[in-house]
Kinemage of the C-alpha trace (Angstrom):
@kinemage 1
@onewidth
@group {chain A} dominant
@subgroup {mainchain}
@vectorlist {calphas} color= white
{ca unk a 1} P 87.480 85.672 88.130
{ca unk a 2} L 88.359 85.092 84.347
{ca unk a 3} L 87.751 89.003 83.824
{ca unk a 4} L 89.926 89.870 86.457
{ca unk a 5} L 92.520 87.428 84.937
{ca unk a 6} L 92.278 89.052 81.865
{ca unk a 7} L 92.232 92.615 83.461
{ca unk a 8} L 95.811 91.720 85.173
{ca unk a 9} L 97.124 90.768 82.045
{ca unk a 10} L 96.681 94.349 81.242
{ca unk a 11} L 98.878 95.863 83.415
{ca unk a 12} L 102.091 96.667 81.761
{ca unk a 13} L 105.177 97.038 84.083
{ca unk a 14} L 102.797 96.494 86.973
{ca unk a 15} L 102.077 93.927 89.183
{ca unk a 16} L 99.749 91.993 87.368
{ca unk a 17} L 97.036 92.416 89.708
{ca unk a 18} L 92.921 92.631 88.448
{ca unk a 19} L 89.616 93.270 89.846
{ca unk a 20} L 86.306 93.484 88.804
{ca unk a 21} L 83.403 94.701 90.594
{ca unk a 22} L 79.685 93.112 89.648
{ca unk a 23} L 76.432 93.783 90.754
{ca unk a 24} L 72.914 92.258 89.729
{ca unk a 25} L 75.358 89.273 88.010
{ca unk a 26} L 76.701 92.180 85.716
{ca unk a 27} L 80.434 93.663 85.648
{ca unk a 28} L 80.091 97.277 86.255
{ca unk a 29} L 83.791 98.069 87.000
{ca unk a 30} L 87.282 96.823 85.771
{ca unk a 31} L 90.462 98.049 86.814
{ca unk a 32} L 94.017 96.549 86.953
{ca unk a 33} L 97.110 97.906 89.127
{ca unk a 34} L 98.110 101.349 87.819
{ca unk a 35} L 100.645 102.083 90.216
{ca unk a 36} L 103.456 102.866 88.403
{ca unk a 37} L 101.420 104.310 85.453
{ca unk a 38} L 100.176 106.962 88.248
{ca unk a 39} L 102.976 107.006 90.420
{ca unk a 40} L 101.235 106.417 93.348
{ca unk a 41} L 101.085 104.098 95.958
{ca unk a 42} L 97.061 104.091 96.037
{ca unk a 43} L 96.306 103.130 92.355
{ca unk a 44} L 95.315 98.792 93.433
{ca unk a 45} L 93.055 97.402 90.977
{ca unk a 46} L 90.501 96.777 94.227
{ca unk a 47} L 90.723 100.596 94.871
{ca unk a 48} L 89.951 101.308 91.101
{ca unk a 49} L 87.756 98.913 90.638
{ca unk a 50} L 85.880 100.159 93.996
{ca unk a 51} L 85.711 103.629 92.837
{ca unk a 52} L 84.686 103.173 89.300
{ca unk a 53} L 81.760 101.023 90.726
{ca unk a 54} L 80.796 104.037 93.112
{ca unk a 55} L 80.570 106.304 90.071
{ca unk a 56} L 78.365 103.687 87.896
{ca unk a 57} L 76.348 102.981 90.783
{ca unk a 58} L 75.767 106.806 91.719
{ca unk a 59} L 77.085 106.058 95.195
{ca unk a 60} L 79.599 105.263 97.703
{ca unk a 61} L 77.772 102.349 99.286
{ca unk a 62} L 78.473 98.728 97.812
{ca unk a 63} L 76.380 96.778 99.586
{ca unk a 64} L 74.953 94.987 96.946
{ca unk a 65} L 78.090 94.204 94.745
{ca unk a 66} L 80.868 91.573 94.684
{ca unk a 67} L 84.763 92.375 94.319
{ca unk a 68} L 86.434 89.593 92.241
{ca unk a 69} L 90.544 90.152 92.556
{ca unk a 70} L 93.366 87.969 91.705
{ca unk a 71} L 95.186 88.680 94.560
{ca unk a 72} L 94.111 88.549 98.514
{ca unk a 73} L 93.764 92.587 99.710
{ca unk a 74} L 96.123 94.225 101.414
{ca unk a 75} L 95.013 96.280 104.440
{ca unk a 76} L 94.472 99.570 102.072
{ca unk a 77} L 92.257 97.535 99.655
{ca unk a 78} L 90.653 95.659 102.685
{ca unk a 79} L 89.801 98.672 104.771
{ca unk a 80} L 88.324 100.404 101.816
{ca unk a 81} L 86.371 97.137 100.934
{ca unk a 82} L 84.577 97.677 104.662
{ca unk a 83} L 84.819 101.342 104.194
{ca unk a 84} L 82.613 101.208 100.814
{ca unk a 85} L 80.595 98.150 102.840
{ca unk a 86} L 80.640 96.008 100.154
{ca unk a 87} L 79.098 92.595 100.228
{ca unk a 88} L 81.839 89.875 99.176
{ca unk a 89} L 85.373 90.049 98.099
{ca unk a 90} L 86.380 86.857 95.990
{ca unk a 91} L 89.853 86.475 95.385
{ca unk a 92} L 92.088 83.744 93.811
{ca unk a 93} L 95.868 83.834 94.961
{ca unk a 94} L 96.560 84.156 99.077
{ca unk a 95} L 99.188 86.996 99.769
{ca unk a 96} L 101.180 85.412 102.735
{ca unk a 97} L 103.218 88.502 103.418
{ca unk a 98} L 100.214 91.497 103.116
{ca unk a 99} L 97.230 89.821 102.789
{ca unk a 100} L 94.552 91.148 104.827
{ca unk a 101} L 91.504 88.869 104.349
{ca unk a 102} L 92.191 85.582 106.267
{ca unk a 103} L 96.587 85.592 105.781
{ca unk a 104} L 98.161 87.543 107.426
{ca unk a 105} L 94.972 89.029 108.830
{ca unk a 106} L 91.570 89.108 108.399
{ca unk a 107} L 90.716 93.178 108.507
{ca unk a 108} L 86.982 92.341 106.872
{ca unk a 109} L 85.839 90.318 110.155
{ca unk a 110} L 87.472 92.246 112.560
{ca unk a 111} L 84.509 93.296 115.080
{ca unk a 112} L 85.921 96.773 115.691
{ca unk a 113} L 84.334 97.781 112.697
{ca unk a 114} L 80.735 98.094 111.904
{ca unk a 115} L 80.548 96.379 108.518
{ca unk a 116} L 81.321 92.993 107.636
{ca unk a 117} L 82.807 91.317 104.242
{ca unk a 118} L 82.119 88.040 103.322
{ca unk a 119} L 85.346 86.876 101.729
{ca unk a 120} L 86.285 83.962 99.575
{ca unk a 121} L 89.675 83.102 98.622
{ca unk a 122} L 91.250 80.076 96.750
{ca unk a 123} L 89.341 80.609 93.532
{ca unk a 124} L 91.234 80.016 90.236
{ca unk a 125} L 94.275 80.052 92.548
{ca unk a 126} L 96.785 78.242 90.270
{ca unk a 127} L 96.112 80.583 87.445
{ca unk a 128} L 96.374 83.733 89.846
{ca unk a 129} L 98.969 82.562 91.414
{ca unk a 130} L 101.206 81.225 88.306
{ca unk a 131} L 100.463 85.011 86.442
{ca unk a 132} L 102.240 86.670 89.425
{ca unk a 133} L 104.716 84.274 89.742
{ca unk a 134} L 105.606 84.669 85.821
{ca unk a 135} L 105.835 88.567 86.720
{ca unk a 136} L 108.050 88.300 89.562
{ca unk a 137} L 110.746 85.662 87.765
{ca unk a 138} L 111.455 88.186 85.449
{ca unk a 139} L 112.041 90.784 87.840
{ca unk a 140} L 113.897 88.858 90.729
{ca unk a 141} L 116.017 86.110 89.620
């Protein structure tokens, strides 16, 4: 979770979001958000991080890989999570207003789907928590 920390510090004008995706207890993917640098809606450190992991791994199956994000998924990064059937999403800060694994909802256990997500959430939560809140004071007053 201290990589993804470090990978949200990274993200400029963004919110300070970061992921990074590991498999075989090695980081094969880092991304933070990039969605102003894109201009696009779709460019969530989970969905970069996701797809860059694909591309090391050769494949779009993550099965055997972990997500580590600062910030709970929102149903885009959740459904893609189950989409890419990844093993476990660990995340630090909970997202009250769009967070889709356990907050608002939990999209990665719901049994109209065929794969399930373990999720984790709560870890490093101060520190993921107090980095977006430091980004937001400056922006909203």
């Amino acid at each position: 979770m201290r990589q993804a920390l470090e990978q949200a510090a990274q993200s400029g004008g963004d919110v300070p979001v970061g992921a990074v995706v590991v498999h075989q207890g090695r980081i094969i993917a880092r991304a933070h958000n990039e969605r102003e640098l894109q201009d696009t809606p779709f460019a969530h450190a989970e969905m970069l991080a996701m797809e860059r992991a694909c591309r090391a791994l050769g494949r779009r199956r993550l099965r055997d890989c972990t997500l580590y994000v600062t910030l709970e998924p929102c149903p885009m990064c959740a459904g893609a999570m189950v989409m890419a059937e990844l093993d476990t999403c660990v995340f630090g800060a909970y997202d009250e207003r769009q967070g889709c694994c356990g907050s608002v909802y939990d999209l990665p256990h719901d049994p109209a789907f065929y794969h399930r997500v373990q999720c984790l959430g709560g870890v490093l939560e101060k520190e993921c928590a107090a980095q977006l809140r430091a980004f937001f004071s400056l922006r909203r007053p």
